[in-house]
C-alpha positions as CSV (number, residue, x, y, z in Angstrom):
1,X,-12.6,-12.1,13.1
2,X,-13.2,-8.5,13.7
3,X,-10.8,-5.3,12.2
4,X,-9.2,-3.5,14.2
5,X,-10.1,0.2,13.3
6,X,-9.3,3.6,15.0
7,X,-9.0,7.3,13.7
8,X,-5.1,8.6,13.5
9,X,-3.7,10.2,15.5
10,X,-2.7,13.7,14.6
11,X,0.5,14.6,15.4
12,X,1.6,18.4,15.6
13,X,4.6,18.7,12.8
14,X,6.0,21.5,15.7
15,X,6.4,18.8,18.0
16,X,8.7,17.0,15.8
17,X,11.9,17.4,16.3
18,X,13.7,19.0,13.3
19,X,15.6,15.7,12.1
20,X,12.6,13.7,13.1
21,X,10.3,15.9,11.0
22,X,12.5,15.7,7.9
23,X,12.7,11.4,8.4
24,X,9.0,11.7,8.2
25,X,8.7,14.4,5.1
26,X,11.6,12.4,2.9
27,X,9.8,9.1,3.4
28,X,6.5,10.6,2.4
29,X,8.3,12.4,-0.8
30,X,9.7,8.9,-1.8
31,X,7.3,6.7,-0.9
32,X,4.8,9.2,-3.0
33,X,6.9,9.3,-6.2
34,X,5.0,12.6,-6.2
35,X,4.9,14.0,-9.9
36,X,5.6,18.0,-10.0
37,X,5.0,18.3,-13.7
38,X,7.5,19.3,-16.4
39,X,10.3,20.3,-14.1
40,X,12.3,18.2,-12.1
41,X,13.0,19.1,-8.1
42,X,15.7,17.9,-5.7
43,X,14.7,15.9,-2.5
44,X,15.7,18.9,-0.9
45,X,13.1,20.9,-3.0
46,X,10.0,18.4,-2.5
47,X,11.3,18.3,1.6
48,X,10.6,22.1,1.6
49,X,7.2,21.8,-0.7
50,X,5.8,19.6,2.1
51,X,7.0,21.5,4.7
52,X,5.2,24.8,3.4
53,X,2.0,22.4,3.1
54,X,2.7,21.9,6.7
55,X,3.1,25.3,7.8
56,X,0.2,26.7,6.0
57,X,-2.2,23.9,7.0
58,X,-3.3,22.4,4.4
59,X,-1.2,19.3,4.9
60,X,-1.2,17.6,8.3
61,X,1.4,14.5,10.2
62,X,-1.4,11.3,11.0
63,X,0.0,7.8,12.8
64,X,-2.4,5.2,12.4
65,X,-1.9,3.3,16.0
66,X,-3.3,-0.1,14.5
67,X,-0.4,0.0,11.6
68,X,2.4,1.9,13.1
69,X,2.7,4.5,10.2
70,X,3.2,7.5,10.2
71,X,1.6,9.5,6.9
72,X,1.3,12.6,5.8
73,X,-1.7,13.7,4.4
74,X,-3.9,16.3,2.5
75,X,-6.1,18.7,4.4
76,X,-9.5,19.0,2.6
């Protein structure tokens, strides 16, 4: 039995339509459960964090072909 295994597929958060992009941004955020610290932010807010991350590049949209997801991940 061999794994299937392939690299993601980056996809361009520009190419994204704007409700398509914020589908993908709100499941991240609440899938993540992403801790901010002290404060408490709206889904609004953390839909706007990412989306900076986005912009400046140091977050990037990935679908893994073998699992169907879609994911958005960290640049390093």
């Amino acid at each position: 039995m061999s794994e299937e295994r392939s690299e993601p597929i980056i996809v361009p958060y520009r190419e994204l339509s704007a409700e398509a992009l914020r589908g993908v941004i709100e499941s991240f955020v609440l899938r993540e459960g992403t801790d901010y610290g002290e404060r408490e932010y709206s889904l609004d807010e953390k839909v706007a964090h990412v989306l900076r991350q986005l912009e400046r590049g140091e977050a990037r949209i990935e679908f893994d072909a073998v699992t169907e997801s879609v994911d958005v991940v960290r640049v390093r």
